[in-house]
C-alpha positions as CSV (number, residue, x, y, z in Angstrom):
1,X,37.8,146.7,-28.8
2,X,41.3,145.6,-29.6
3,X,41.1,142.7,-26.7
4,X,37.9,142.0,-27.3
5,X,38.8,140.9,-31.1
6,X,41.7,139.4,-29.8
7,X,39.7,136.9,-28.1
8,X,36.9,136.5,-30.3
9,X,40.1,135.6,-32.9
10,X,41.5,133.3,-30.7
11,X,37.8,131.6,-29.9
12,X,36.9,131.1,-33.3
13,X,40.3,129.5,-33.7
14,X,40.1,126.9,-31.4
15,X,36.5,126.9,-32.7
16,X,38.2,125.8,-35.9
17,X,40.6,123.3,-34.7
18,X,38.3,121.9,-32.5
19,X,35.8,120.8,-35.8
20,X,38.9,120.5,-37.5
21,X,40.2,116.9,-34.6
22,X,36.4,116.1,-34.2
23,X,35.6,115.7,-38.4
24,X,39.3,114.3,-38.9
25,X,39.8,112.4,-35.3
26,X,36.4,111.6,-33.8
27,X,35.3,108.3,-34.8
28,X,34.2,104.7,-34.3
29,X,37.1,102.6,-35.7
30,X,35.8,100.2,-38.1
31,X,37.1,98.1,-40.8
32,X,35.4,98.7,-44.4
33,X,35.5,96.5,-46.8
34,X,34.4,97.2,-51.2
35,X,32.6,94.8,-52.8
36,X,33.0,93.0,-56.1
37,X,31.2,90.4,-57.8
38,X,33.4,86.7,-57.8
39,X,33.4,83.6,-58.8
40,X,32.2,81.2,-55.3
41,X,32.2,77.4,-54.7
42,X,29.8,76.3,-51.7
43,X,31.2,73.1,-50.6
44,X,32.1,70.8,-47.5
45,X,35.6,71.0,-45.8
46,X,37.1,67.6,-45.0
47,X,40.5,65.9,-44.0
48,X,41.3,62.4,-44.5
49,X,44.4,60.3,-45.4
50,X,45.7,57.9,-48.1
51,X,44.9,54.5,-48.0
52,X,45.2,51.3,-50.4
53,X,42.9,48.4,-51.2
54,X,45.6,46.2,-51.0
55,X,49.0,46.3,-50.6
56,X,52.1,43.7,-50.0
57,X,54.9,42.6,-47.8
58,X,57.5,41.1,-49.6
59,X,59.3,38.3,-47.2
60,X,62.1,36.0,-48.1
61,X,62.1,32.3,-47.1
62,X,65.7,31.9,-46.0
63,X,68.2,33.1,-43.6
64,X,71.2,35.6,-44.9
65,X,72.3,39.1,-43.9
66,X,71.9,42.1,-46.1
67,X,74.6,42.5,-48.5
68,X,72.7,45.8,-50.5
69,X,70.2,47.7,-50.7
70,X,69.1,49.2,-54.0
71,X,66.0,51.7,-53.4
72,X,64.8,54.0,-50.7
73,X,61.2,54.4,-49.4
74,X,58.5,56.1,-51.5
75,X,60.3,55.3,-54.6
76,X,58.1,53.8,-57.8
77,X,60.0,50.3,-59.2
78,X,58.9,48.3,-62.0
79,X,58.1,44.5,-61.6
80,X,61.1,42.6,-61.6
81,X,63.0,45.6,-60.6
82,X,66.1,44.5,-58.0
83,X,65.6,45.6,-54.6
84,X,68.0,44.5,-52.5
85,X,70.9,41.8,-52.2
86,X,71.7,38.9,-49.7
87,X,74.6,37.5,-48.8
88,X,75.4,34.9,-51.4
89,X,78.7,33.1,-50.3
90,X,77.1,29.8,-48.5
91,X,74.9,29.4,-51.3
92,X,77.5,29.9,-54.2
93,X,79.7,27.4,-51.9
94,X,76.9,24.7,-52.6
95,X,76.2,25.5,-56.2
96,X,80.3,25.3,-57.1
97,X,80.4,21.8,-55.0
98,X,77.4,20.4,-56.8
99,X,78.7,21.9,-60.3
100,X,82.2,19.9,-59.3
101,X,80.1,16.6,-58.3
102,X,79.0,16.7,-62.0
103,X,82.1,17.1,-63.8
104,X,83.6,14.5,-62.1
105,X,80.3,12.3,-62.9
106,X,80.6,13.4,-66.0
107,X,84.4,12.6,-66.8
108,X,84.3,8.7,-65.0
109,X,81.2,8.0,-67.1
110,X,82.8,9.2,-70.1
111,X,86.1,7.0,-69.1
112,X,83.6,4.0,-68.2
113,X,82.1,4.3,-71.7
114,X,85.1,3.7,-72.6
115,X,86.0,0.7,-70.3
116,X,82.8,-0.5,-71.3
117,X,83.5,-1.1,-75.2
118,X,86.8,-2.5,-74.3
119,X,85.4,-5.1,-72.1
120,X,82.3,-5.8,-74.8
121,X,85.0,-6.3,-77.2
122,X,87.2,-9.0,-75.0
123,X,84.0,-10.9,-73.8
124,X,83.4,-11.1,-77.7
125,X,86.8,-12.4,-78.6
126,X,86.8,-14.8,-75.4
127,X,83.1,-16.3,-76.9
128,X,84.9,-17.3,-79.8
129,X,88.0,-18.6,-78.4
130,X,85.9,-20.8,-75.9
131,X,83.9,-22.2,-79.0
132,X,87.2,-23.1,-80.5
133,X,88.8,-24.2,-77.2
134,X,91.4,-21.9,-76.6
135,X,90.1,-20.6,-73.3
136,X,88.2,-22.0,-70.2
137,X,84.9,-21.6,-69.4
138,X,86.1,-19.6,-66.0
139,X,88.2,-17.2,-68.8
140,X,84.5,-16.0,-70.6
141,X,83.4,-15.9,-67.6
142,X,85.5,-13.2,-65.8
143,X,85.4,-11.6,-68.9
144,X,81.6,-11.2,-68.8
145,X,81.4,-10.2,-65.4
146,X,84.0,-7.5,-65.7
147,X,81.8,-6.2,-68.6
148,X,78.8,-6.6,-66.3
149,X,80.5,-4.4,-63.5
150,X,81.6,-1.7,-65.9
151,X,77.5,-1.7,-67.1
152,X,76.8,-1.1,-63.2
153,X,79.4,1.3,-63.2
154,X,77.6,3.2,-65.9
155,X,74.4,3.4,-64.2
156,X,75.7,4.3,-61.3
157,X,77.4,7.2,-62.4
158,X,74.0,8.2,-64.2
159,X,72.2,8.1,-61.4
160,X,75.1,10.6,-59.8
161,X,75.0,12.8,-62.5
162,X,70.9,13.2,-62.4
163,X,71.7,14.1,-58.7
164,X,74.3,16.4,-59.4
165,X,72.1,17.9,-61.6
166,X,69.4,18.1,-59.2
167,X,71.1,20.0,-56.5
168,X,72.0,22.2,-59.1
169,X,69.1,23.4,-59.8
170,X,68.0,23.2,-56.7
171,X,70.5,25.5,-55.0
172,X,70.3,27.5,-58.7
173,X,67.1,27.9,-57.6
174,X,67.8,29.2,-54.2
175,X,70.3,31.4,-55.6
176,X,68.0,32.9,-56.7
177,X,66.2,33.8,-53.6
178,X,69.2,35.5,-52.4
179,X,68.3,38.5,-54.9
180,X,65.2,40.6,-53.6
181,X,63.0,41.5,-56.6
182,X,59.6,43.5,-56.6
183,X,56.7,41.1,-57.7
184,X,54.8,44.3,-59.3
185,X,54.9,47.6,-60.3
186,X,54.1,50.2,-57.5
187,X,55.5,52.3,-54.6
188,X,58.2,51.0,-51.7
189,X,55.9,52.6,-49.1
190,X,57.8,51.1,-46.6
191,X,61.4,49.5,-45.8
192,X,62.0,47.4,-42.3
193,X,65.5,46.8,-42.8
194,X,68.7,47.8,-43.6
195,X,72.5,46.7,-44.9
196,X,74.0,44.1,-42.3
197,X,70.8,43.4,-40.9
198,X,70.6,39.3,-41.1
199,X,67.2,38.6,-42.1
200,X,64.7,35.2,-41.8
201,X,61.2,34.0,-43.0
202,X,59.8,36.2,-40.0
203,X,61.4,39.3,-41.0
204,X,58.9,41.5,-43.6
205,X,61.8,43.3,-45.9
206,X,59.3,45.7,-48.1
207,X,56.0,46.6,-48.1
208,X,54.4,48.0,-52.0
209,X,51.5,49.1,-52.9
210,X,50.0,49.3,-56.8
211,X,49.4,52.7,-57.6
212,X,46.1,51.5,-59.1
213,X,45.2,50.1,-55.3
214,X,45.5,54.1,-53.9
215,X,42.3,56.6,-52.7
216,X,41.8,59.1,-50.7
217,X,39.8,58.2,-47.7
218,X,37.8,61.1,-46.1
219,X,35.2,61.2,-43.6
220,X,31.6,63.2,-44.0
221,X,29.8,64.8,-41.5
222,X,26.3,63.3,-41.0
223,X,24.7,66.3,-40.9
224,X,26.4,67.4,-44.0
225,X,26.0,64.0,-46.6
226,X,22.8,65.7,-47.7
227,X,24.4,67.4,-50.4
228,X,26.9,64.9,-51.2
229,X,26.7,62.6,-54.1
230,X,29.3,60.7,-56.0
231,X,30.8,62.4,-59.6
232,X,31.1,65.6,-57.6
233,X,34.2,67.6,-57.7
234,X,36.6,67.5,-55.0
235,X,39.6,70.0,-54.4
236,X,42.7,68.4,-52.6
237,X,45.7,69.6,-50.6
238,X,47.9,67.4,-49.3
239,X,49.5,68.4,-46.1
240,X,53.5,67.3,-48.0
241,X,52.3,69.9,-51.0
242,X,51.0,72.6,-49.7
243,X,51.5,75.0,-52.9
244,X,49.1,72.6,-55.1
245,X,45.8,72.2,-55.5
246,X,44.4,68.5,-56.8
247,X,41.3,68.5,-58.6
248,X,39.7,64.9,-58.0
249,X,36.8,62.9,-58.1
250,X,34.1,61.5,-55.0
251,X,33.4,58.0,-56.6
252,X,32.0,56.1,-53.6
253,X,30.1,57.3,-50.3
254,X,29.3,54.5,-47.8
255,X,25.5,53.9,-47.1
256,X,26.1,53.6,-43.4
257,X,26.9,56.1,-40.9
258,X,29.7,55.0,-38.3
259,X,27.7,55.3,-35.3
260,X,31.0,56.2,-32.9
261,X,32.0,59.0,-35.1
262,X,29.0,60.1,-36.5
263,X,30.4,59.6,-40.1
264,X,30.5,58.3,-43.6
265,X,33.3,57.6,-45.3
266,X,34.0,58.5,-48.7
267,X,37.0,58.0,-51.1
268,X,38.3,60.3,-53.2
269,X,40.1,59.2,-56.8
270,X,43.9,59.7,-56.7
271,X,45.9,62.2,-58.5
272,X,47.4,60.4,-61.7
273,X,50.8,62.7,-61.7
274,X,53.9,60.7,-62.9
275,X,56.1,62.6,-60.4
276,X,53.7,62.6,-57.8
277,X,53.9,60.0,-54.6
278,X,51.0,59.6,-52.6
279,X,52.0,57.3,-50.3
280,X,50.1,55.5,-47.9
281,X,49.3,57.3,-44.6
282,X,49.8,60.7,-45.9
283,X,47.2,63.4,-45.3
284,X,45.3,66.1,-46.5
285,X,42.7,68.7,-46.7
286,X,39.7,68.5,-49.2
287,X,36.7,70.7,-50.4
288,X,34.1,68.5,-51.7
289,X,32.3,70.5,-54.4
290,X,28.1,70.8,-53.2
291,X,27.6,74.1,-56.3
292,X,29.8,76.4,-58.2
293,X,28.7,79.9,-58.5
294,X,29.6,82.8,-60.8
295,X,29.7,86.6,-61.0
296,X,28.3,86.7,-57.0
297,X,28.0,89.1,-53.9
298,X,29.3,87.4,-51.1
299,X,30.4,89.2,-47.6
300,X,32.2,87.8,-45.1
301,X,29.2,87.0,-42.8
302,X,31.0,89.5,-39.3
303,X,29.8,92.7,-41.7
304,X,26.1,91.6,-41.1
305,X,23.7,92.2,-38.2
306,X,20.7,90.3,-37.2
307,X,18.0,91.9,-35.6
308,X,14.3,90.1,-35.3
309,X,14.8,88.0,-38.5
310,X,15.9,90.9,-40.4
311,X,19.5,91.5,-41.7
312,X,21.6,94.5,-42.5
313,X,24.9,95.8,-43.1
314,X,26.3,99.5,-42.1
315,X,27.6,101.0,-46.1
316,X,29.9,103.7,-45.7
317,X,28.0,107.5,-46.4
318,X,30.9,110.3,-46.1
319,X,31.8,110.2,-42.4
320,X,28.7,108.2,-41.3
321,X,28.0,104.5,-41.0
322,X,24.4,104.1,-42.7
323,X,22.3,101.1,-41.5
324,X,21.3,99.2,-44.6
325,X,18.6,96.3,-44.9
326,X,19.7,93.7,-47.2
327,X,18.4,90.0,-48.0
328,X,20.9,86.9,-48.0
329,X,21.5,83.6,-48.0
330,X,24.1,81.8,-45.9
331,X,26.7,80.3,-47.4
332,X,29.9,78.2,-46.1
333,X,32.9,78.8,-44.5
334,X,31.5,81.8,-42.7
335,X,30.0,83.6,-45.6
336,X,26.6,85.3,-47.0
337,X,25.5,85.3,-50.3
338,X,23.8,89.0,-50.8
339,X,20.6,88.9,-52.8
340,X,19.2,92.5,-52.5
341,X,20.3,95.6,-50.6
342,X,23.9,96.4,-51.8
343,X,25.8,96.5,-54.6
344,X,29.0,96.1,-56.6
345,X,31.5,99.1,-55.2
346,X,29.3,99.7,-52.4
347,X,31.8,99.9,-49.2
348,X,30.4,98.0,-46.1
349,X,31.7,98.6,-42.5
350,X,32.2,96.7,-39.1
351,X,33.7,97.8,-36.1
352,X,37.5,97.3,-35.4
353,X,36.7,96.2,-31.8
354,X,34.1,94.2,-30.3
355,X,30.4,95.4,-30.4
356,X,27.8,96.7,-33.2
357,X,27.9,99.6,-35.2
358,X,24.7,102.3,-34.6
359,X,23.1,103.9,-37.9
360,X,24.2,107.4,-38.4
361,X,27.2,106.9,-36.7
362,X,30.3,108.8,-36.9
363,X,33.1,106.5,-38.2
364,X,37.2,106.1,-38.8
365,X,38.0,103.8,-41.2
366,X,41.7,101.9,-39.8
367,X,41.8,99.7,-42.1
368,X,40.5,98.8,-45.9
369,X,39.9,95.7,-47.3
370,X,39.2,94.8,-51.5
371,X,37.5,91.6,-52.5
């Protein structure tokens, strides 16, 4: 008897542990996931890049090296605003030999002014001394004609100044084209040169654009403009700030499709951030806004089964997978909007590897996921 209920002990034992590893152990592995109502958007996903309706390289005229510059690419400069310095020396050279032409214009006019009144004077005196006798006709005379070559004199040295003057302000005038300004207000999207670098008329220095000139260019699927109108939301990233999120406007949408890529481009209002640069070129990653839903069931759409037109999802019962028929809709991004068939807090299930679930099927949750 005593053997006997020995191994009757020792059966029921293992008995035990037995339905102890097969209710704890045994098991599908699947990954369950609790719903909760949210907030959705159903929208298109598209990338695109910064672009400008116009923009402008500033060029120079002459030839002079480098001598500074004064800002750095993707930097926002008012008009007028100094961006870089030539090389000034040959140009200062003309201006300070012209400025010297004119002072000494200046100061041999002023002395033949002078001349001028002393000569009138003795031609005066000489007229009356030839009427009483006292000189020759040949005296009056070179008296006259020295007072006529000091009148030449003076125009001549007017006509010196008026050119002195000139190249003044003509090499003033170049002088001026030896300091790089920006003709408007807008972004240094680009710089071609550097200090030392001897530039010329062919050489573009700076390209700017007007911030007012800047979109966002995107392209739109043709089989997905249906939904797409202009006013409509859109949600920006831009690939140089990954941590923000841009909430824009779709203001224009082409009316022909590009028939290489199958397309239609859009543009997208820039973001209006003082310390933001959005350059030209840059790129980024957009939601265009189709509806905006609230207080929802959606499931990522690899917890649902088809099966001859009919859906269903496996909600978690105890230990048991339980096959569940449920209506939906399909939304983006690889989601389904539920309609009927679960609920808030109900736990769905899929398998961990590859393949379907069965109903009534024994299950081991691995891992568990919250909406």
């Amino acid at each position: 008897m005593k053997i006997n209920y020995k191994i009757f002990l020792i059966s029921f034992i293992t008995a035990l542990l037995l339905l102890f590893a097969w209710f704890f152990f045994v098991g599908v592995n699947c990954i369950a996931l609790k719903i909760k109502k949210q907030n959705a958007i159903k929208g298109i996903t598209v990338t695109g890049n910064v672009k400008s309706t116009e923009d402008t390289a500033i060029t120079t005229d002459i030839t002079a090296k480098i001598e500074k510059i004064t800002i750095n690419e993707g930097d926002f400069v008012n008009k007028g605003q100094i961006l870089a310095y030539l090389n000034r020396e040959e140009i200062v050279g003309e201006v300070e030999t012209s400025q010297a032409k004119l002072l000494v214009a200046q100061a041999e006019l002023k002395r033949n002014h002078i001349d001028y009144l002393d000569a009138a004077s003795d031609e005066k005196r000489y007229k009356e001394l030839y009427k009483q006798g006292a000189v020759s006709k040949r005296d009056l005379e070179e008296r006259t004609l020295k007072r006529q070559e000091i009148e030449a004199s003076i125009d001549q040295k007017k006509q010196e100044i008026k050119a002195a003057q000139g190249e003044i302000k003509s090499t003033q005038g170049k002088l001026n084209k030896y300091i790089i300004k920006a003709p408007f207000s807008g972004y240094i999207t680009d710089s071609f040169v550097s200090t030392g670098e001897v530039i010329s008329s062919t050489n573009p220095l700076f390209r700017i654009i007007a911030p007012e000139n800047i979109y966002l260019d995107a392209d739109i699927e043709e089989n997905e403009i249906s939904g797409v109108q202009s006013g409509q939301k859109v949600l920006v990233i831009f690939d140089a700030y990954p941590e923000k999120i841009f909430e824009q406007k779709l203001y224009l949408i082409s009316k022909e499709v590009n028939p290489v890529t199958g397309t239609f481009k859009a543009r997208i209002s820039r973001p209006d951030k003082p310390n933001l640069k959005a350059l030209v070129g840059m790129t980024f990653d957009a939601t265009i806004i189709i509806e905006e839903y609230s207080n929802i069931l959606i499931i990522p759409d690899d917890f649902v089964q088809l099966e001859d037109n009919k859906a269903y999802v496996f909600k978690k019962r105890n230990l048991w997978a339980q096959k569940t028929p449920v209506e939906i809709n399909f939304f983006n991004n690889n989601r389904v909007k539920i309609l009927k068939g679960i609920k808030e807090n109900d736990i769905i299930l899929k398998k961990a590897e590859k393949g379907k679930l069965t109903d009534k099927q024994k299950i081991k949750i691995i891992e568990a996921r919250e909406q």
